[in-house]
DRENPA-3360 file (N, C-alpha, C; in nm, 2 decimals, always signed):
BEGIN
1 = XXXXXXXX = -9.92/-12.26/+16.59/-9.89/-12.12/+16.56/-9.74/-12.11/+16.53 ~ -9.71/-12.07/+16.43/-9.57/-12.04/+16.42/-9.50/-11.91/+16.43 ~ -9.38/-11.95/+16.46/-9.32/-11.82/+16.49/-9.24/-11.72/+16.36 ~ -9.29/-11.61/+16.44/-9.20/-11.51/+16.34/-9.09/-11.50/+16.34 ~ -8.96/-11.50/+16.17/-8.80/-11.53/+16.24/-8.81/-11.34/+16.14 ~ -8.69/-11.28/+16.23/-8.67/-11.17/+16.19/-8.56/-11.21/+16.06 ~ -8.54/-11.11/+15.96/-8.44/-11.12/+15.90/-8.32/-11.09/+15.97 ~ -8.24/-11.19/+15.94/-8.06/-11.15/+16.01/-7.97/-11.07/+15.93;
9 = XXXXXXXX = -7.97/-10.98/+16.04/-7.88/-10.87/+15.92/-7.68/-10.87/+15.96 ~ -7.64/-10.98/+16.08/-7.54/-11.02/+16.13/-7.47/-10.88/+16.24 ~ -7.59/-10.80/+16.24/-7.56/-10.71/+16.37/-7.56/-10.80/+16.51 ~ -7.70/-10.84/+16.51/-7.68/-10.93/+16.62/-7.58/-11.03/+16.68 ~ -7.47/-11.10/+16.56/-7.39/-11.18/+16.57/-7.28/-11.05/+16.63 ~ -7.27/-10.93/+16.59/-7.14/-10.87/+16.59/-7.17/-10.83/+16.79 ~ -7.32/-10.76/+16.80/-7.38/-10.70/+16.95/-7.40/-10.81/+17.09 ~ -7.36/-10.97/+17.06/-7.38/-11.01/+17.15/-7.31/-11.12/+17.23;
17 = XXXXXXXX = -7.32/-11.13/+17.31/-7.20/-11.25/+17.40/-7.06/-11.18/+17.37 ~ -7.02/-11.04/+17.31/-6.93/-10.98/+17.34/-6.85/-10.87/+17.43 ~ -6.76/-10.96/+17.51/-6.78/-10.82/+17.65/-6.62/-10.71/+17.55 ~ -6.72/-10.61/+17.57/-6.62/-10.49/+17.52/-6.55/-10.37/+17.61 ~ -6.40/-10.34/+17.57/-6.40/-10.24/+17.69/-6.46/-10.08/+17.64 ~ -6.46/-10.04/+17.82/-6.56/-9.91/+17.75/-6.53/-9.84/+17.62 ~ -6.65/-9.75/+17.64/-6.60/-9.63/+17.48/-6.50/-9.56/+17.52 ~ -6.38/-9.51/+17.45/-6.27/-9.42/+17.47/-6.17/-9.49/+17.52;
25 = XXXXXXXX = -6.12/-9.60/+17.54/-6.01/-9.64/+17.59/-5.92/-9.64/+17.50 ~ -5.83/-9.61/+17.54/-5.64/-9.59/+17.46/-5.63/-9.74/+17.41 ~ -5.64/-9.73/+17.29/-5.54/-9.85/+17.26/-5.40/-9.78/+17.21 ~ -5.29/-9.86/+17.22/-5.18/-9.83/+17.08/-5.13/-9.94/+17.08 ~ -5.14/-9.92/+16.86/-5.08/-10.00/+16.80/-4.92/-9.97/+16.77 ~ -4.84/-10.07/+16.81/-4.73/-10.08/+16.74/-4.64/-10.20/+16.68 ~ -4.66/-10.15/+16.49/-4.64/-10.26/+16.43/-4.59/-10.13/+16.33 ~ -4.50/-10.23/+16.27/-4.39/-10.13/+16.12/-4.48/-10.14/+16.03;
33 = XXXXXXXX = -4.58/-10.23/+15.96/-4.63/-10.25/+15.86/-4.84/-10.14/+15.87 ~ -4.76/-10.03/+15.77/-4.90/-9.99/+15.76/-5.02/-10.01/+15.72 ~ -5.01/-10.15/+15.65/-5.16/-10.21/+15.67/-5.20/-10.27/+15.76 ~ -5.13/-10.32/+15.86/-5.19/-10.36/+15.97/-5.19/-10.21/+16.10 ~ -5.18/-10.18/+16.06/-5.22/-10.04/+16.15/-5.28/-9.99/+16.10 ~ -5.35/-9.96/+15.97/-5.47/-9.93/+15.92/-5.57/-10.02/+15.97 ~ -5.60/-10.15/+15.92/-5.65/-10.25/+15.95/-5.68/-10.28/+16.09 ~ -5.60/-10.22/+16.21/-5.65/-10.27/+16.37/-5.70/-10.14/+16.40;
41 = XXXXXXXX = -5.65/-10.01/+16.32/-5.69/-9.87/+16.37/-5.87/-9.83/+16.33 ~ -5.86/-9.94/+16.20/-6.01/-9.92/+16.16/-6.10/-10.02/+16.25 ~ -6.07/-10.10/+16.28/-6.12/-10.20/+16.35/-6.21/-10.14/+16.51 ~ -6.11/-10.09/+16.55/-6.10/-10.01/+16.70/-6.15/-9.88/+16.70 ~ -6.14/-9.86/+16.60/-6.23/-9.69/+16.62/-6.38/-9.70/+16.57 ~ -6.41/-9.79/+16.51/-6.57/-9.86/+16.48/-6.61/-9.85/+16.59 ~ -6.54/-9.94/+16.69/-6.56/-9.96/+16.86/-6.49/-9.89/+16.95 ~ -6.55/-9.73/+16.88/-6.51/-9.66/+16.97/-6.42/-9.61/+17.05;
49 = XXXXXXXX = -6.29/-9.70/+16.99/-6.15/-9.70/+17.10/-6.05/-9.56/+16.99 ~ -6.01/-9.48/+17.09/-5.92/-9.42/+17.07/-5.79/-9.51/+17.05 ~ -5.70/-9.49/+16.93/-5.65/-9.55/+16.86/-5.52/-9.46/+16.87 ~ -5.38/-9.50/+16.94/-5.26/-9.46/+16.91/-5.12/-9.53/+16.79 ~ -5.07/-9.47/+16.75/-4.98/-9.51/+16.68/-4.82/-9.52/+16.67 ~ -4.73/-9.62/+16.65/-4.62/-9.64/+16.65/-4.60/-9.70/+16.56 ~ -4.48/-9.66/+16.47/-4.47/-9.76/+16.36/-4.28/-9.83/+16.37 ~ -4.27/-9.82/+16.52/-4.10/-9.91/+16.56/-4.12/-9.92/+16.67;
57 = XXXXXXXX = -4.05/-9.97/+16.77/-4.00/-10.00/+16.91/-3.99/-9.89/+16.99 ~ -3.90/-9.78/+16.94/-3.87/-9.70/+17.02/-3.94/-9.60/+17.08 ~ -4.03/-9.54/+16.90/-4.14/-9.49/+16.94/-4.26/-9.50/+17.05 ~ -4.25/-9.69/+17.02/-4.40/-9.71/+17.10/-4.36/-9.68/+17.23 ~ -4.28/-9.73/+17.27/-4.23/-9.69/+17.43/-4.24/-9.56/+17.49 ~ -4.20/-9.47/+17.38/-4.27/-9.30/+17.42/-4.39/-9.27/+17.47 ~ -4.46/-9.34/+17.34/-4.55/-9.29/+17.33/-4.63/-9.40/+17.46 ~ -4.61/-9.50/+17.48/-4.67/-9.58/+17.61/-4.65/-9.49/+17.72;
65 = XXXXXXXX = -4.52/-9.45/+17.74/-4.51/-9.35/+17.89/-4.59/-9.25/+17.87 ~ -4.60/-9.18/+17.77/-4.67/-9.03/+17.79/-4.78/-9.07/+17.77 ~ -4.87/-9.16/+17.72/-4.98/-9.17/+17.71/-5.03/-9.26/+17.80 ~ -5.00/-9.36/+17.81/-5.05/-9.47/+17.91/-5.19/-9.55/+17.88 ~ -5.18/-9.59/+17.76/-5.28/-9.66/+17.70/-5.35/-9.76/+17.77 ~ -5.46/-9.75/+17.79/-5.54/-9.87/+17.84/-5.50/-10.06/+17.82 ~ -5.44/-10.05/+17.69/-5.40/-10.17/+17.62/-5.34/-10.16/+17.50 ~ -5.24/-10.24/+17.50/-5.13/-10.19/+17.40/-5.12/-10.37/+17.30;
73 = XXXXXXXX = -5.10/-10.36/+17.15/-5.06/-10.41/+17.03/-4.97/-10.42/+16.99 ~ -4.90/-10.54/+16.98/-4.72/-10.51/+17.03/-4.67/-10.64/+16.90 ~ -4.57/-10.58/+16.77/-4.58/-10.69/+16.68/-4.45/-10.72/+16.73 ~ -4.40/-10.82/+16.71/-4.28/-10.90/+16.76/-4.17/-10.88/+16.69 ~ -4.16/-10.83/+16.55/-4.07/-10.83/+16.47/-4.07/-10.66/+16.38 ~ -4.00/-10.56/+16.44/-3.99/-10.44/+16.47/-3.84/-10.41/+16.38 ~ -3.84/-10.27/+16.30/-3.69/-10.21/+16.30/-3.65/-10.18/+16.43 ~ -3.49/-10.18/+16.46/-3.42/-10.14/+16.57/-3.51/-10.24/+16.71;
81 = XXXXXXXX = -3.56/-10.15/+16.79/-3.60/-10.24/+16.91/-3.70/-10.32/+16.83 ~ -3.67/-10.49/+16.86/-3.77/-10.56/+16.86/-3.88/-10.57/+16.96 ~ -3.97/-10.62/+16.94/-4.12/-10.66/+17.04/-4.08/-10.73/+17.15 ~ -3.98/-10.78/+17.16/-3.94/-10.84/+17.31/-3.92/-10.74/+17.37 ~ -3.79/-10.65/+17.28/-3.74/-10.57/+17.39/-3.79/-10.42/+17.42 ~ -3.92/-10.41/+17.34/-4.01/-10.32/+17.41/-4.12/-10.42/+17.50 ~ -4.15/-10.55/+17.50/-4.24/-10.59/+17.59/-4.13/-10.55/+17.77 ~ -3.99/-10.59/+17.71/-3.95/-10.59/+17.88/-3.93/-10.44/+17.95;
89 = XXXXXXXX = -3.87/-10.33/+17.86/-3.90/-10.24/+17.87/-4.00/-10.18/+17.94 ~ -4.09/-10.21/+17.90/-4.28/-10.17/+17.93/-4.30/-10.25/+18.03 ~ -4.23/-10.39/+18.13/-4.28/-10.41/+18.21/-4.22/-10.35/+18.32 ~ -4.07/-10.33/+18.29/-4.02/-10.26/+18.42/-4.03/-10.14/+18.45 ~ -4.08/-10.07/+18.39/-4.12/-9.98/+18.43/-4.21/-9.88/+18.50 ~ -4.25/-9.83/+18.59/-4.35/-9.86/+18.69/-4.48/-9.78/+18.61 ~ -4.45/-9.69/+18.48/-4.56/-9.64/+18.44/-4.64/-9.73/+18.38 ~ -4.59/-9.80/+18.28/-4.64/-9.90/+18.20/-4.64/-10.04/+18.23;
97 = XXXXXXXX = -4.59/-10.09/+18.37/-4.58/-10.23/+18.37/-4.74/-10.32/+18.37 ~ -4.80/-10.22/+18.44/-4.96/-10.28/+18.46/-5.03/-10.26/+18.31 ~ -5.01/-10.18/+18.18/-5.06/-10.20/+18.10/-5.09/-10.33/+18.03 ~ -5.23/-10.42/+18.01/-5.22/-10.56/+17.94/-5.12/-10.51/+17.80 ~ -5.08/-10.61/+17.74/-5.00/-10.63/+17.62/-5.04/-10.74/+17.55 ~ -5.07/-10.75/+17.44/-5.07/-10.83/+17.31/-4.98/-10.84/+17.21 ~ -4.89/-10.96/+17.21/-4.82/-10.96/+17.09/-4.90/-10.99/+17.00 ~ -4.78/-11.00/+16.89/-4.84/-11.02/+16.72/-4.77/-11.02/+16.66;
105 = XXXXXXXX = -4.77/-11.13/+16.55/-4.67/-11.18/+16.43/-4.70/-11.27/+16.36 ~ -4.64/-11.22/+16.21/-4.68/-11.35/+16.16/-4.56/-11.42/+16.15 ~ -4.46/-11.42/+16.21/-4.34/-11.48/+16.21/-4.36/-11.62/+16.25 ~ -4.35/-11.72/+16.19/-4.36/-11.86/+16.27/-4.28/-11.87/+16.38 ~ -4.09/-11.81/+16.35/-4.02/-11.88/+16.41/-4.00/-11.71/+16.53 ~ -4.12/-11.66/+16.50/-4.11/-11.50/+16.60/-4.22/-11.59/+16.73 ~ -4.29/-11.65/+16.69/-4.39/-11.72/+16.75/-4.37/-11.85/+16.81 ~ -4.26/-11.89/+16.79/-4.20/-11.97/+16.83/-4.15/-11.92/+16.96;
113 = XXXXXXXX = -4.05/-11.85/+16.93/-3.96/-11.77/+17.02/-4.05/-11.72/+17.20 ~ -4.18/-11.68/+17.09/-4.29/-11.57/+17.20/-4.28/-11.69/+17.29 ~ -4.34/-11.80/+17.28/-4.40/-11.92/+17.34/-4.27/-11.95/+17.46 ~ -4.12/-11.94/+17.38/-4.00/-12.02/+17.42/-4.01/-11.87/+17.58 ~ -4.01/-11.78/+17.55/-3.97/-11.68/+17.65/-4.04/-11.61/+17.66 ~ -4.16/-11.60/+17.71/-4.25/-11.53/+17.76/-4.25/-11.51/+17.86 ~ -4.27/-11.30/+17.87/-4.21/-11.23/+17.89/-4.31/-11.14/+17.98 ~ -4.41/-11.18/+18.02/-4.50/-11.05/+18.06/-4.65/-11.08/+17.99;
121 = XXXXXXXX = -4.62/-11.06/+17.84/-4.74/-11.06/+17.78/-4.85/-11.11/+17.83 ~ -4.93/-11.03/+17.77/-5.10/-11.09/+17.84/-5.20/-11.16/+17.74 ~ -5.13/-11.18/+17.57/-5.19/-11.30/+17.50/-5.13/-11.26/+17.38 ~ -5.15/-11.33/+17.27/-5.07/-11.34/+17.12/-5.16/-11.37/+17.05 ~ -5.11/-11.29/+16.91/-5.20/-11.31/+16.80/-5.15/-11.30/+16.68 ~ -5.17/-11.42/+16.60/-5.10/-11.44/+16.50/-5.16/-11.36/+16.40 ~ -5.10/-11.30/+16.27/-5.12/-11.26/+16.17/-5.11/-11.34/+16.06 ~ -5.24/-11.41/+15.95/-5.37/-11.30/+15.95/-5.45/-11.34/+16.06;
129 = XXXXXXXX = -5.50/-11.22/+16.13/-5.62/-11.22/+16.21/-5.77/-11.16/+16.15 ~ -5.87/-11.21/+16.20/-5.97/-11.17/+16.17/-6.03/-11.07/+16.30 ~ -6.15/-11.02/+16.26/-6.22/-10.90/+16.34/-6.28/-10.99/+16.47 ~ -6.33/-11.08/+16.44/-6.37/-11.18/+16.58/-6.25/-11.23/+16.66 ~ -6.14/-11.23/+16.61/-5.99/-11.28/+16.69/-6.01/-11.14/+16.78 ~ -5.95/-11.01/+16.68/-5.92/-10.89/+16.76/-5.98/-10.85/+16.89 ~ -6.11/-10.85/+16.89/-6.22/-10.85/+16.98/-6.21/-10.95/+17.11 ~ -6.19/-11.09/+17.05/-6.18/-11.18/+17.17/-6.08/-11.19/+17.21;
137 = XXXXXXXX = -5.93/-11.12/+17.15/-5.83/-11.08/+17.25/-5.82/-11.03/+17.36 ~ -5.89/-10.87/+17.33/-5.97/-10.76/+17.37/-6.04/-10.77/+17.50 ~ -6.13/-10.90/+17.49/-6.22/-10.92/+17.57/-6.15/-11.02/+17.70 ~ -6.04/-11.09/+17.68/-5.96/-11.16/+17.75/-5.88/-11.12/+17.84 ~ -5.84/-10.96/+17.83/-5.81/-10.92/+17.89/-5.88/-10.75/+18.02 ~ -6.01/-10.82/+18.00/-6.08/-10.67/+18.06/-6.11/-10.77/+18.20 ~ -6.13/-10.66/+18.27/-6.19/-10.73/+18.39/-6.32/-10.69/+18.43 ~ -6.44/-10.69/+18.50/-6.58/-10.69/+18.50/-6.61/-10.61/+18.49;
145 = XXXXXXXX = -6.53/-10.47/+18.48/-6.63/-10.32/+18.46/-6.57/-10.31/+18.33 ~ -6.49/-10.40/+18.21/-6.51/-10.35/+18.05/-6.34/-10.31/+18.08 ~ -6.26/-10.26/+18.20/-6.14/-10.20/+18.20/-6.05/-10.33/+18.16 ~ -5.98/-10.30/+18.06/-5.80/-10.38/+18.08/-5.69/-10.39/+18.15 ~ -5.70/-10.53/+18.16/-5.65/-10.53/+18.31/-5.54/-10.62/+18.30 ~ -5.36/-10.64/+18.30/-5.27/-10.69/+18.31/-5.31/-10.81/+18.41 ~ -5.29/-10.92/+18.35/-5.30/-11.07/+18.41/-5.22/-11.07/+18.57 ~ -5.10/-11.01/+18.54/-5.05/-11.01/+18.71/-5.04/-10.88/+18.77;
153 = XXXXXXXX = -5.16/-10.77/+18.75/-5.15/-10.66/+18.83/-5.19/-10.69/+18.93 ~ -5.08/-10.58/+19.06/-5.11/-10.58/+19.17/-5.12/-10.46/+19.18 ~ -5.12/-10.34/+19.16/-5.14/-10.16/+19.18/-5.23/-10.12/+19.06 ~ -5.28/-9.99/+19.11/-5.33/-9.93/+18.96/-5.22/-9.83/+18.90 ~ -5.26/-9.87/+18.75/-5.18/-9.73/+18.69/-5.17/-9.63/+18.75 ~ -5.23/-9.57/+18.82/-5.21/-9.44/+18.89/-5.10/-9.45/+19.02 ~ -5.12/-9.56/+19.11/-5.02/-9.60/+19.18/-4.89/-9.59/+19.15 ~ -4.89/-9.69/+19.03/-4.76/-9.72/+18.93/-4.69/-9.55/+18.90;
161 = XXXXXXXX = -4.76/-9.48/+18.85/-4.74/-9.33/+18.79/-4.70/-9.24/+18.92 ~ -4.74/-9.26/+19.03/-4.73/-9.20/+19.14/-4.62/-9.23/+19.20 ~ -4.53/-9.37/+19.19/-4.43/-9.41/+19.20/-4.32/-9.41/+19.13 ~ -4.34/-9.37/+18.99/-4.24/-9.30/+18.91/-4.14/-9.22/+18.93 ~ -4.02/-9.20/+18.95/-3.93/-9.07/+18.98/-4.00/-8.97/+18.88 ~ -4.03/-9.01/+18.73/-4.09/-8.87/+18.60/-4.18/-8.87/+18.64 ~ -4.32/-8.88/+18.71/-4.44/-8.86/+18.71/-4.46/-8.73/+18.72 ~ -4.53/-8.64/+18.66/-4.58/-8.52/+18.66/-4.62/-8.48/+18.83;
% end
């Protein structure tokens, strides 16, 4: 008796052995170049992720505190503040320190650097990336309920925010 093979339509390759975080989580992107913020913003809102934007250093930092993104996209090579100096920024801070972070560059000698003085970050990704990289970034940093989860958190965001002198 032989068996019946379904046709593959490559849904199944995209729906499985991938752990995703829930629907609606905050991401923000911040990168100067607007194809790659097009490019990660379309990526992410396929999967359901609310999708923030920054297109410099200074911005994203704003917009990190008042928003408090679930997981933040962080390119290394920025006008004015570079990606280091919003990764350190973002950790000392009590609102944003627990947020995971992803660098990204396609800078060799930016990638270099990441490796030489790492800073916090919670993983790297070189540019070009593909849609299976983004995802298994993604997925490296959630912890078993789908949430993103900073490699050396000890509080939750809310803690963090509660301990803020600005906290609402």
């Amino acid at each position: 008796m032989s068996e019946v093979v379904e046709p593959h339509t490559g849904r199944e390759r995209r729906d499985s052995d991938r752990r995703n975080a829930q629907p609606g989580t905050r991401i923000l992107v911040i990168d100067d170049s607007p194809t790659i913020v097009a490019l990660l913003k379309r990526m992410l809102q396929q999967n359901h992720y609310e999708v923030l934007v920054a297109y410099d250093g200074e911005t994203g930092i704003e917009v990190a505190r008042r928003e408090v993104p679930g997981l933040i996209f962080l390119d290394i090579v920025l006008p004015g503040v570079d990606g280091f100096n919003v990764l350190r920024t973002l950790r000392r801070d009590p609102i944003t320190k627990h947020v995971p972070i992803i660098m990204i560059s396609g800078n060799a000698q930016a990638t270099e650097q990441f490796y030489v003085q790492r800073i916090g970050a919670d993983d790297f990704m070189k540019k070009p990336f593909s849609r299976p990289e983004v995802f298994s970034r993604i997925a490296s940093v959630l912890d078993e309920n789908g949430v993103p989860r900073h490699t050396t958190r000890t509080g939750s965001r809310i803690e963090a925010a509660k301990a803020s002198p600005t906290a609402p």
